[in-house]
C-alpha positions in Angstrom: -9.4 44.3 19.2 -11.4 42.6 16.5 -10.1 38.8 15.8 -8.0 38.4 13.0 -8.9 35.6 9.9 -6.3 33.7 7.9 -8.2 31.5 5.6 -5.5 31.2 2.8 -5.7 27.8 3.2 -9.2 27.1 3.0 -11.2 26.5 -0.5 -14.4 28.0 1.1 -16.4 25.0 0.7 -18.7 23.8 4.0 -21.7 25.7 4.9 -21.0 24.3 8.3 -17.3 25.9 8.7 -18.7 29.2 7.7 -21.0 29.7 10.4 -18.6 28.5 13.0 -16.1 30.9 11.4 -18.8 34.1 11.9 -19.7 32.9 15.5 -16.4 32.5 16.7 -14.9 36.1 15.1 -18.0 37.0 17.1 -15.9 35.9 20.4 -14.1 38.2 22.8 -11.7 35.8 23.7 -10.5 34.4 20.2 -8.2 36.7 18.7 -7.1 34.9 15.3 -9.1 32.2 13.6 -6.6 29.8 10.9 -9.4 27.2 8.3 -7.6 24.9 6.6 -9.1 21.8 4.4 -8.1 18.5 5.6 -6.3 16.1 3.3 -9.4 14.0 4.4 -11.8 15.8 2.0 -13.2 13.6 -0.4 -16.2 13.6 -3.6 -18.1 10.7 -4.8 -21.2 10.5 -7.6 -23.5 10.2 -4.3 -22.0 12.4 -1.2 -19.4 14.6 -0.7 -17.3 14.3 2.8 -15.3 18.1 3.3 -13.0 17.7 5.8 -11.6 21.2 7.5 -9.9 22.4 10.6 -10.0 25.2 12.3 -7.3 26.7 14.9 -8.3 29.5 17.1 -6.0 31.7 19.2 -7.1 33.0 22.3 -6.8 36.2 23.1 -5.0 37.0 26.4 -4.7 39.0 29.7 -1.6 39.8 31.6 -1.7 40.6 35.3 1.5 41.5 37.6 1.8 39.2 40.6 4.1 39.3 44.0 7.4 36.7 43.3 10.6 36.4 44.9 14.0 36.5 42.6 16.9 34.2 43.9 14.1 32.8 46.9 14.5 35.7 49.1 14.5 39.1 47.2 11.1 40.6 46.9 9.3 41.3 43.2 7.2 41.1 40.6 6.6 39.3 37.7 4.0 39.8 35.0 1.8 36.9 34.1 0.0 36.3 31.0 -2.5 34.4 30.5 -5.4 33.2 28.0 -9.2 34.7 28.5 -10.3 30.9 28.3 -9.9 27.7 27.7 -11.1 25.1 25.0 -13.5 24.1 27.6 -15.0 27.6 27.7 -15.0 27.6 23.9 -17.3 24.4 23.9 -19.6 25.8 26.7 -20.1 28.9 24.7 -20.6 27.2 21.6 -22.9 24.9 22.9 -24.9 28.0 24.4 -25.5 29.1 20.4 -28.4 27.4 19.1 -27.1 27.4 15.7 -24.3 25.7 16.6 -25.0 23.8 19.6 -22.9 20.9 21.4 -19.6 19.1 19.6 -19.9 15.4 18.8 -16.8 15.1 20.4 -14.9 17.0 22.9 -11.8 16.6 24.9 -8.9 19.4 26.5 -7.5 19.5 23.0 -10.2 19.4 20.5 -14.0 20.4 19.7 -15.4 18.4 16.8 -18.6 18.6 14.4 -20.1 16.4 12.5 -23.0 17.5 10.4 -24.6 16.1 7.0 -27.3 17.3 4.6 -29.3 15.5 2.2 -29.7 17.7 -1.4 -31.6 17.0 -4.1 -31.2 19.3 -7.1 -34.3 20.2 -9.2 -35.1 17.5 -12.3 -32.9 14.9 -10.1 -34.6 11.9 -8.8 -31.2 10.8 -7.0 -29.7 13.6 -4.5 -26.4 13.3 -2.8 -25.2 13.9 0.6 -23.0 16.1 2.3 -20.9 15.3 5.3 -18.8 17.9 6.9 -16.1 16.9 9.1 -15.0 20.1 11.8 -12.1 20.1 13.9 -11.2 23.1 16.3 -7.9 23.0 18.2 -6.5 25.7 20.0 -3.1 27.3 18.8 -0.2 27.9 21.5 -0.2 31.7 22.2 2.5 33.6 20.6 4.3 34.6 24.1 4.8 30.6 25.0 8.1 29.6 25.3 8.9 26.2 23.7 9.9 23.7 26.9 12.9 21.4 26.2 11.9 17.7 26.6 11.5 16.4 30.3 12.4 19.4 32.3 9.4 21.3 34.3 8.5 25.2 33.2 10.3 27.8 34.5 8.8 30.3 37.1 
């Protein structure tokens, strides 16, 4: 199933988000990519910071597993689950050498940083371009919301 784009949000701007955009529709295991600008974008005379986050979905397998109703009656249940994790995500976007390794990286978050120095033709002053790139993961669609202090179900 190809991965879906929803970049209604998003101005287009960042040369950056764009290729990260194309690799990861280029992923199996994502199957929606959401860019959004960041209220953190900001222009000045001599740089320009663009500020956008991206939020993948991951696409998911399910897989039926032995369970017991009421602690004694035999069954199954069906168990769905994602095709990886934002851990796999960094490791395979550190594995593309035109993306390489986030700056920084936790269970929650990938994140870029990247600037450019231009300098326009009949210029003697350029400017310089930092882009700011966030990647979280999205909760999957089937994900019940959990009610404050009590563990999952099963």
């Amino acid at each position: 199933m190809p991965c879906e784009l929803d970049a209604t949000k998003w101005s287009g701007e960042g040369t950056f988000t764009q290729l990260l955009i194309d690799r990861l529709r280029g992923l199996d295991a994502i199957a929606l990519v959401r860019v959004e600008d960041a209220p953190a974008t900001r222009s000045e005379a001599d740089y320009n910071f663009i500020s956008n986050e991206i939020y993948v979905r991951f696409a998911t397998r399910s897989r039926r597993e032995p369970a017991k109703k009421f602690g004694f009656l035999p069954s199954t249940r069906e168990v769905v689950e994602p095709l990886t994790t934002v851990a796999g995500l960094e490791e395979a976007l550190t594995d593309m050498p035109d993306v390489g390794a986030p700056d920084y990286a936790d269970e929650a978050m990938l994140q870029y940083l990247r600037t450019e120095r231009i300098v326009p033709p009949y210029q003697t002053r350029g400017y310089k371009i930092v882009e700011l790139v966030r990647i979280y993961e999205i909760a999957p669609a089937f994900a019940p919301p959990r009610a404050a202090g009590r563990p999952p179900l099963s």
